[in-house]
MITORKOL-675669 format. One record per residue (C-alpha): x, y, z. Coordinates in steps of 0.2 Angstrom, whole numbers, m for minus. Last residue first. Layout:
MITORKOL-675669
{{X Y Z}},
...
***
This chain:
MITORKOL-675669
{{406 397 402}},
{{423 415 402}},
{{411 425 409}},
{{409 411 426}},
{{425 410 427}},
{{432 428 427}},
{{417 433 438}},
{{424 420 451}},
{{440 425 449}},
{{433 444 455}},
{{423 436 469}},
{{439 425 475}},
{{449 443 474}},
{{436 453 483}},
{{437 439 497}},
{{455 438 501}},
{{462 424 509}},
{{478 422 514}},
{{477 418 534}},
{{482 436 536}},
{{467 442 525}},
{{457 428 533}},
{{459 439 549}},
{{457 454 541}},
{{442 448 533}},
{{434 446 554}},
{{442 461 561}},
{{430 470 546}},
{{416 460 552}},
{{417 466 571}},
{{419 484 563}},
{{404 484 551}},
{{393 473 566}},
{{399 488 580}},
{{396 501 566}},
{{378 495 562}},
{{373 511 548}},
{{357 520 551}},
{{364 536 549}},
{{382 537 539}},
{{398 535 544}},
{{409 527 530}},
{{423 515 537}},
{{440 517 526}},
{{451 502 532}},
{{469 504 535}},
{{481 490 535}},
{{498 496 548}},
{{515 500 539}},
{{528 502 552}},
{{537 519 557}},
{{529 522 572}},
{{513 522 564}},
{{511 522 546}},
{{493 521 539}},
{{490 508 526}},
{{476 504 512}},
{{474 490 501}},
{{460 494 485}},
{{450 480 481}},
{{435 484 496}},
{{422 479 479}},
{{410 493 483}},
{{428 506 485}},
{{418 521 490}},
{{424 536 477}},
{{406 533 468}},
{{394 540 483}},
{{400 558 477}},
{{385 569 484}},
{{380 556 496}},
{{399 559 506}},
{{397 548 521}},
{{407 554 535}},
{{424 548 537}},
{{428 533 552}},
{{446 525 548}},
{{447 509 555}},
{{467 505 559}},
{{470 486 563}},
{{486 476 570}},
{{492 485 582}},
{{498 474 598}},
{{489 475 615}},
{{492 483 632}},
{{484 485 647}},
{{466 477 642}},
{{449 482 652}},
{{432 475 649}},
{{438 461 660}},
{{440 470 677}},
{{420 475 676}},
{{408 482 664}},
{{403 497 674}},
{{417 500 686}},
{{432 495 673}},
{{423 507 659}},
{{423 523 669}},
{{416 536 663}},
{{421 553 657}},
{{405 565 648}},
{{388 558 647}},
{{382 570 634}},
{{398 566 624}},
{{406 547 631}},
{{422 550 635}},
{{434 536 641}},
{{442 532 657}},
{{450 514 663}},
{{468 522 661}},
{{467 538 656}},
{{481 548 669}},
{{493 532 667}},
{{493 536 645}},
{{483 518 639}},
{{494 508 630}},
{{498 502 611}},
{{511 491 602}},
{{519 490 586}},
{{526 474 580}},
{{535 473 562}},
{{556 474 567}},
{{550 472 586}},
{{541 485 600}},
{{539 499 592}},
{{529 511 601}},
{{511 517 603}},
{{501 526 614}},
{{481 527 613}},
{{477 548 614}},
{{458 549 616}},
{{453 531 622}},
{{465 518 628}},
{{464 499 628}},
{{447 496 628}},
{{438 478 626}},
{{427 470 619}},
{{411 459 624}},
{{395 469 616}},
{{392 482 627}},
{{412 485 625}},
{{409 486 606}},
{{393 499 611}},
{{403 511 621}},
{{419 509 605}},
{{405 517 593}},
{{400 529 605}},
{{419 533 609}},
{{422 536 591}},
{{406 546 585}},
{{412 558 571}},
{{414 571 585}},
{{431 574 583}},
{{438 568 564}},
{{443 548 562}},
{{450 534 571}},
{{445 518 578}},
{{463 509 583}},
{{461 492 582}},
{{470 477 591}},
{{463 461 588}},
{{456 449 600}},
{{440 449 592}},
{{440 466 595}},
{{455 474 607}},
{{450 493 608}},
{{460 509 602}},
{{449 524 603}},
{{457 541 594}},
{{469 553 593}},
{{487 548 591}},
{{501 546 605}},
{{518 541 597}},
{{532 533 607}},
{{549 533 602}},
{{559 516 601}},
{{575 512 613}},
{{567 504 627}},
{{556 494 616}},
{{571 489 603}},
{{581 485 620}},
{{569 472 625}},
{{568 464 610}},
{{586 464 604}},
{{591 458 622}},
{{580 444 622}},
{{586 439 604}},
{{605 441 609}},
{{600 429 623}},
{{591 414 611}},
{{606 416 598}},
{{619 414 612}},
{{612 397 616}},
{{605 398 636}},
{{615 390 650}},
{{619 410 657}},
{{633 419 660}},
{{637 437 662}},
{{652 447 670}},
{{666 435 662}},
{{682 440 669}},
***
């Protein structure tokens, strides 16, 4: 006696099932740090207490992003390479601001500023400026970085944090080359071909 039918291709249901069981099945993780949707990206700002985190996430909400979580972001694997994060219930719409201590993002920007859920795709790093060893920064950004979470490979970018610096416009660009990394294009390697070309005339 069949308990299931459906008019659906057997390939179509397994998937639905695979997907929905996969996020039932997978651990969660909870890391520290600010994950925000920028430029419809999901990023996870992390980096050592008191670096500047939730300040740097204030002034991306100021400009049109939004939070997801701040302090301990959830995460869980949701497909064979998609990890997704949430807001623990008790945090939800909260972040901490030091000197201004918790506020609440949905009551001062409003019902947009807020996202439920949203899929990793981005992990910025935030490590103060080292001006004794200014040579172990990557000028070129050649080298690839990536931070497991959840047991999936997730592209890390090292942000150094120094006064004077424009976080927000550093982050918003950095979405921005990952994008046309995904799209295939990488810009230290069209500047390095370039070299190439125009040593070689």
């Amino acid at each position: 006696t069949p308990t299931l039918t459906t008019p659906r291709a057997a390939r179509e249901v397994l998937d639905f099932f695979n997907h929905h069981l996969s996020q039932y099945a997978s651990a969660m993780t909870i890391m520290h740090g600010v994950f925000m949707e920028v430029m419809g990206i999901g990023v996870l700002l992390t980096g050592p207490s008191g670096i500047g985190k939730s300040e740097l996430a204030l002034e991306l909400l100021s400009r049109g992003h939004r939070l997801v979580a701040d302090d301990a972001p959830q995460f869980q694997r949701t497909g064979f390479d998609t990890v997704h994060g949430s807001c623990p219930e008790l945090l939800q719409d909260f972040i901490e601001v030091r000197g201004l201590g918790i506020l609440n993002v949905r009551a001062m920007f409003g019902d947009n500023a807020i996202m439920q859920k949203k899929r990793l795709r981005l992990i910025i790093d935030m490590q103060e400026f080292n001006e004794t060893h200014p040579e172990q920064i990557d000028r070129l950004g050649i080298q690839q970085h990536n931070q497991q979470v959840s047991g999936m490979d997730v592209p890390l970018v090292l942000l150094p944090v120094a006064p004077g610096r424009n976080l927000a416009v550093i982050v918003e660009a950095a979405v921005r080359n990952h994008v046309l990394q995904l799209n295939g294009y990488n810009s230290a390697e069209d500047f390095i071909q370039r070299q190439h070309t125009y040593n070689k005339t």
